[in-house]
N, C-alpha and C positions, 0 to 999 in steps of 0.2 A: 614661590613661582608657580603656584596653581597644581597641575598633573603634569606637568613634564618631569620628564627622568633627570634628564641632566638641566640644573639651573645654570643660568646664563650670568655670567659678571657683569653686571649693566654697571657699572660705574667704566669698566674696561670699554665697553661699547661704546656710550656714551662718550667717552677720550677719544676713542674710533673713528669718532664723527664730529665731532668737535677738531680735532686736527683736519679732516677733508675737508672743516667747512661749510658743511652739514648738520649743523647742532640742532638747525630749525626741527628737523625730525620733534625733537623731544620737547616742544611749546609745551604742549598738553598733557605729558607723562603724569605728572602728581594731581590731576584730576580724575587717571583713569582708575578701573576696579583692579584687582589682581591678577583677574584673569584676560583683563583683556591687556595688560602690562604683559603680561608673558607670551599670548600671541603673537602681540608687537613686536617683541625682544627676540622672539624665534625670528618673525622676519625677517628683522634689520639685519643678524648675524648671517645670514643665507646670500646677505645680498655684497658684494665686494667695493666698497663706497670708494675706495680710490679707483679700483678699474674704473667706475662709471666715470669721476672725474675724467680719466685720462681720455678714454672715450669720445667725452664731450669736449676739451680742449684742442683732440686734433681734429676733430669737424669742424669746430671753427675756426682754426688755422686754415685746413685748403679752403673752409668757404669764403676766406679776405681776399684768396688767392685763385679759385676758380671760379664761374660764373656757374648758375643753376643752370641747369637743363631745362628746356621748356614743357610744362605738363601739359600732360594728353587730356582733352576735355576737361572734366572738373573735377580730377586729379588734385592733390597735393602736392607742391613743386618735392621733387625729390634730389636730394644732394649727394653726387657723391663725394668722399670724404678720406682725404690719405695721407701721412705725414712723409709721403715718398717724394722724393726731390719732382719727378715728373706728375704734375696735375694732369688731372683725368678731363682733359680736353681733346678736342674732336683733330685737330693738327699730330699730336701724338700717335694715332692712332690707324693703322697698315694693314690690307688683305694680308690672309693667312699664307704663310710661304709653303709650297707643294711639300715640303718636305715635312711636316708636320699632319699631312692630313692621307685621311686612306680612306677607302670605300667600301662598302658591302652592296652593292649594287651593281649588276653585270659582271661581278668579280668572281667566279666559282672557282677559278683555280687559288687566290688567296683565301677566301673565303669559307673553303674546306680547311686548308691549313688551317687556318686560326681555329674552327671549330674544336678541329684534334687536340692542338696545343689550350684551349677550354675546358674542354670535356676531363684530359687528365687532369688539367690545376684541379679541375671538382673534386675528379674519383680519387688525390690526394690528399684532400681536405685544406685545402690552399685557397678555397672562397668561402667569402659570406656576401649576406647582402642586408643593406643598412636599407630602412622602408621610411622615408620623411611622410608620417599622418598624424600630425599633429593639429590639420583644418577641421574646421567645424564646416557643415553643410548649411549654415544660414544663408548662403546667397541660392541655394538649390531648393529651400523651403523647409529643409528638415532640420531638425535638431539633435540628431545624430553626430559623430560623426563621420568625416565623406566618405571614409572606406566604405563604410555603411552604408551606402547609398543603392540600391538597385535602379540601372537603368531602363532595364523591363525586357530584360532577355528572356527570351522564353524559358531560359530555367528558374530564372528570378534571382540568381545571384549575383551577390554582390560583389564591389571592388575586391575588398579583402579575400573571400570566397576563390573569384578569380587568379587572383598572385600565388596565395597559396597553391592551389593546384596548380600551378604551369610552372611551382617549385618541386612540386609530388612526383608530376611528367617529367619534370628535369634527370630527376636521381633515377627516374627508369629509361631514360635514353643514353643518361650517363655509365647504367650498368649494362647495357646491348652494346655500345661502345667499346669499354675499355675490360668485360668480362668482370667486374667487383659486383657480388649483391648488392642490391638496390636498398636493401636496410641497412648495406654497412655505407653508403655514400651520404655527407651529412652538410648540409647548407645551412648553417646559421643564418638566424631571417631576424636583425636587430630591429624591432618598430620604435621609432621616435614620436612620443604621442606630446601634448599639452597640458598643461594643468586644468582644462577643463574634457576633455577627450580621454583622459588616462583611464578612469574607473570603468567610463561607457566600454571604451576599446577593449582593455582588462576582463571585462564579465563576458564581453560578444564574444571573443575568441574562446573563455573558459565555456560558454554553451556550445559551442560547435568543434567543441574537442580537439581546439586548435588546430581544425581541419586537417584532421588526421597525422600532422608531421608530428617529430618526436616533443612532447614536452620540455624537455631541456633547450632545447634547437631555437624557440622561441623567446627571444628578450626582448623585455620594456623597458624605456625609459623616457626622460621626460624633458622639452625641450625649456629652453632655459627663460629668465623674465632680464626684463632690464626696469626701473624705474622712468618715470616721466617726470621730464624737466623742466623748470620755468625756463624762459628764454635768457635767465641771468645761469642758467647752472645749475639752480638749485633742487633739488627732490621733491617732489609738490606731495602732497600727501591728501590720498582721498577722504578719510574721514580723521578725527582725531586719535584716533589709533591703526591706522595702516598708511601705506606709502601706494600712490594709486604707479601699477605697472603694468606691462605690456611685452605681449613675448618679444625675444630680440630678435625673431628672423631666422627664414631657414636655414642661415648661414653661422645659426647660434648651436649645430650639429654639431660644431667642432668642439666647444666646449663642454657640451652637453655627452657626450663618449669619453669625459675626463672625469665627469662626476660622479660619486659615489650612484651604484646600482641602490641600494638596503644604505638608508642612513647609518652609519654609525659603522660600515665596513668597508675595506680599501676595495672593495672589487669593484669595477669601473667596463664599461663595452674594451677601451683600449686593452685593459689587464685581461680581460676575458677573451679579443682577438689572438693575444700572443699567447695563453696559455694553450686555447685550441691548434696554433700553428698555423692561423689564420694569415696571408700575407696580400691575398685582393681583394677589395670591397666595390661590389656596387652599389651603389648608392641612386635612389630614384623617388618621385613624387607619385602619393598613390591615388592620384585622378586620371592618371593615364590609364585606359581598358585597354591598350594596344602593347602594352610595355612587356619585353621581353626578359622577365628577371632571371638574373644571374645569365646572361645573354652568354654561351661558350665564345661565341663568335667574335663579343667584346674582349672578352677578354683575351682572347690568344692575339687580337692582335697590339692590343696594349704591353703586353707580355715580351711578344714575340721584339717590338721594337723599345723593348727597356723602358716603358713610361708611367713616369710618376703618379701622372695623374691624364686621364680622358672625358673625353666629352663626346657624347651621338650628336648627332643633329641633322637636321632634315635643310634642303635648297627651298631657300625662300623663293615663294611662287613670283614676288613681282618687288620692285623698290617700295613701295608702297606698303607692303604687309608690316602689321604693326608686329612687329618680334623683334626683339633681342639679337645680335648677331655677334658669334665667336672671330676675335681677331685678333691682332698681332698687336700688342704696346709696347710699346719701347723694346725691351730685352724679354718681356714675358708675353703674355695674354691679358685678355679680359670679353666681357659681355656688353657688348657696349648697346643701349638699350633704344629703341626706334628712334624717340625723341631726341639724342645727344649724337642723332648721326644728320652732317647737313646734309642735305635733298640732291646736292653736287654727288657726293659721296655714296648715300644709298645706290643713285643711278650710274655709279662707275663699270664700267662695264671692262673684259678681258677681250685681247686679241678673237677670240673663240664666240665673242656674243655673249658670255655669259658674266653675271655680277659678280663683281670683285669682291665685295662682302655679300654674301651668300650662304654663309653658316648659321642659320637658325637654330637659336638654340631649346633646349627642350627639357631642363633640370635633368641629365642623365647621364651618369659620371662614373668614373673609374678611378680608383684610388690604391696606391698600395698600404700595405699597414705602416711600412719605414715614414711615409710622406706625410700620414696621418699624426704620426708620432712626433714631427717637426713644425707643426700649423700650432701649437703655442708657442713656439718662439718668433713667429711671426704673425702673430694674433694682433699684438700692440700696433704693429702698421697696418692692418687691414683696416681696408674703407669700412664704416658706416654711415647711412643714408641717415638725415634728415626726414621726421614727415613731420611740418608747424600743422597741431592738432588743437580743438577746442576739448580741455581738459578737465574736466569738475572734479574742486581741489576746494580747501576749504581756507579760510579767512586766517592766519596767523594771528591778527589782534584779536579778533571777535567769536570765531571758534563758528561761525555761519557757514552755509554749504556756499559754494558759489558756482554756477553754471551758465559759462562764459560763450556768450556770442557771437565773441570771434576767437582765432588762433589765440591763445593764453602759452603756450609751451607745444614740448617736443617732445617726437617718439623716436629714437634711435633704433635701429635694425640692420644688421650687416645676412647679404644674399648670400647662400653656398658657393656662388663661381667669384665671392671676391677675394677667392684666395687666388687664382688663376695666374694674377699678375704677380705669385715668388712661384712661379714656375717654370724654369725655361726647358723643359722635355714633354709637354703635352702632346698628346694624340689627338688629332679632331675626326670622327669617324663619320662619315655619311652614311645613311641610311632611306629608306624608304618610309616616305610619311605615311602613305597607305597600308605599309606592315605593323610601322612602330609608334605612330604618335599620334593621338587624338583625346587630348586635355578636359577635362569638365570641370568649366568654371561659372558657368552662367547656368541661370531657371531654363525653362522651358519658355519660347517667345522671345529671346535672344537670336541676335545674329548669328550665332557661331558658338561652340566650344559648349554647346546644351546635352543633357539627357538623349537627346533625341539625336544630337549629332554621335556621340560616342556608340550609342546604339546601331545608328546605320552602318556605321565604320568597322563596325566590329563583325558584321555576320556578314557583309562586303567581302573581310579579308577571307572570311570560314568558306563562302561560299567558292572563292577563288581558289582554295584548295579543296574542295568537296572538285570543283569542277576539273580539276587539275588530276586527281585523281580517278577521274572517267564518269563522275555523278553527270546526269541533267535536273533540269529544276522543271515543274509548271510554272503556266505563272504564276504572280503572287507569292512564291510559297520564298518561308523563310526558315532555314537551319541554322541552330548553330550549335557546333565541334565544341563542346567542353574542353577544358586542358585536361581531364581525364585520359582525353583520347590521345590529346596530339598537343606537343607543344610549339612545332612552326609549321605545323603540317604535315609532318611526317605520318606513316604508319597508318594511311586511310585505303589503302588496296581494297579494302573490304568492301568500299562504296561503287568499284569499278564496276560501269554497266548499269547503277543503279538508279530510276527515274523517281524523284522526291515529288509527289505531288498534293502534302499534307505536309504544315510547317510544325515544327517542334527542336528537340532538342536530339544531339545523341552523346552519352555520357559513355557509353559499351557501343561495341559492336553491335551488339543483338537491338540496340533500340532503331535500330534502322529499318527493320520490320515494316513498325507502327507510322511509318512516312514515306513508305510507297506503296 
């Protein structure tokens, strides 16, 4: 079996997939070399051929029984997909009940609470926080990935760069707080990267000394694949010795904190939350510049109200905005996405004038460790999306490449909020989009959600606390507050009185100098 330590029972395998139904896998096996037999045979064993079945069979049960949603421009129609008595149709589906949702906006008397009841979860070791970067920066130009990305702050750092420190600022706002040293307070910062992002991610952070947190503190791991299916079912295979696959989605998280961390050892992110004592997670996407990790504020009041699981989100500016909205289904939740809301419905409006569905959602969640620990026995009913994809997959009789057209097969992907619907204790928390959320997804020359937008957003919010603190600006000029200094603002006294009239950075006190 080539250089692998442990040989594989390919005759066991082979029954493996031949019982699923899947035997096609192995057309080509006795033409291949030895070594690329054993590649193959690593593979196949990593991959769980009846999950995938089951997978694929309850997608196409609710697809006989739901209608697609209609795609956005030139979109992929996407499916959702649930073997739950109620289908994920638009009639099912109710604004959020008051009683479920909270604010951080004009709330300073809860708002403080929760912070307190955050701040201690911390300084008891009671949070971590799960980081979803697993995207590559293709759609931004780079080949990085997007943590990676500088959006040309005048410091020039990156996403990553960023999160880290406004987790560095945490543990010292944490020990001004609650009186514990700042090195004894410890935020585990789990990164879920890709199988093409791992190694990139892996060396950036070993250059940059894991910006400065503790090396323990930081875990990788790696989010998980699914194969691509013909549209009978079947495993399509990209050349004569591999199976062509595709990640399953960031809602593949949850599996993916079950998996061995070191092949060949039981320790897993789950087994490693519970040995630390770990029992809230946040969990966030790291294209957000705005995002408030390990947020005290989130959490206390998730805490504070016994709940399993939360979600922030921002008030959609208009019916019209293409987002995502947090609502009510049947006995649980869900995300119900622009396209699968009718036009009646977006524009419903409340006694008060405002939308009825109104919760924008923004991937940013709260999780306990018990809640996490029960998302595999409801794994097998949670939806997965359809996307019919043009697949290059090779000839079964003839053993020819073939690169097809049109749709040939499927990609299956289940989202992180389609667990929402086995929930019925969610939090939905309002926040401020101009403090918390500002996305990069698009190049530069996009409408929205660019380099350039994150950029403005961001020294927008710095300079509102520069100003809030007694600075003035000239014109033109642009600051912006590292989380060195401040993690929502706090602790800029020092700027009182102070006229910026040279743009730059301030990382210290003392660089404030050099900008007025």
């Amino acid at each position: 079996m080539g250089s692998y330590a442990n040989p594989i029972d390919i005759a066991a395998l082979k029954q493996t997939y031949e019982n699923a139904g899947q035997g096609q896998v192995f057309t080509f096996w006795d033409k291949l070399s030895e070594d690329e037999q054993a590649k193959f045979a690593k593979q196949l064993s990593e991959i769980d051929v009846e999950r995938v079945n089951r997978i694929y069979e309850n997608a196409m049960a609710a697809v006989a029984v739901a209608p697609p949603p209609k795609p956005a421009g030139n979109e992929a129609p996407t499916v959702k997909t649930s073997d739950q008595p109620t289908t994920p149709t638009a009639d099912a589906v109710s604004p959020l009940p008051p009683t479920s949702c909270a604010s951080a906006i004009n709330n300073a008397e809860e708002e403080a609470r929760w912070r307190s009841t955050g701040l201690k979860a911390i300084a008891d070791g009671k949070v971590a926080v799960l980081l979803l970067a697993g995207g590559q920066g293709t759609r931004l130009g780079s080949a990085n990935p997007k943590g990676m990305f500088d959006i040309s702050l005048p410091s020039g750092r990156t996403l990553f760069e960023i999160q880290a420190a406004r987790i560095r600022r945490l543990r010292e706002v944490v020990s001004e707080a609650t009186g514990k040293p700042a090195e004894q307070v410890r935020i585990p910062w789990y990164v879920m990267t890709s199988g093409p992002t791992r190694t990139v991610t892996e060396a950036y952070f070993e250059k940059k000394n894991y910006f400065d947190l503790p090396r323990e503190d930081v875990v990788f791991f790696e989010q998980g694949v699914l194969p691509a299916l013909s549209n009978e079912g079947k495993l399509l295979l990209s050349t004569a010795s591999s199976l062509s696959l595709a990640p399953d989605g960031n809602g593949g998280v949850y599996a993916a904190l079950r998996r061995p961390l070191v092949e060949g050892e039981a320790r897993t992110v789950m087994s490693d939350l519970k040995d630390r004592g770990v029992e809230y997670i946040h969990g966030y996407c790291v294209d957000n510049c705005l995002v408030k990790v390990a947020d005290p504020v989130f959490f206390g009041a998730c805490i504070e109200r016994g709940a399993a699981c939360g979600a922030k989100v921002v008030r959609k500016r208009d019916p019209e905005e293409l987002v995502g909205v947090v609502a009510r289904k049947g006995d649980g939740y869900a995300v119900v996405e622009y396209s699968e809301l009718p036009k009646e419905m977006s524009e419903q409006r409340e006694a008060d004038g405002t939308l009825s569905f109104w919760a924008g959602n923004i991937v940013n969640h709260f999780y306990t460790r018990s809640f996490l620990e029960e998302i595999e026995g409801v794994e097998a009913r949670a939806p997965f999306h359809i996307a019919k994809k043009k697949i290059p997959t090779v000839d079964l009789s003839t053993g020819e490449a073939i690169k097809p057209s049109t749709p040939n097969g499927m990609k299956l992907e289940m989202f992180i909020f389609d667990i929402f619907p086995f929930t019925r204790d969610l939090v939905v928390l309002e926040v401020d989009r101009a403090e918390e959320f500002s996305p990069l997804k698009n190049a530069s020359g996009a409408p929205s959600d660019t380099p350039e937008t994150s950029r403005r957003d961001l020294l927008a919010q710095q300079r509102r606390w520069l100003e809030a603190a007694g600075a003035t600006f000239a014109d033109d000029v642009e600051v912006e507050v590292t989380p060195d200094t401040t993690y929502a603002g706090e602790g800029l006294d020092f700027v009182n009185g102070k006229k910026f009239v040279r743009s730059g950075f301030i990382a210290k006190p003392e660089d404030v100098a050099a900008l007025i």
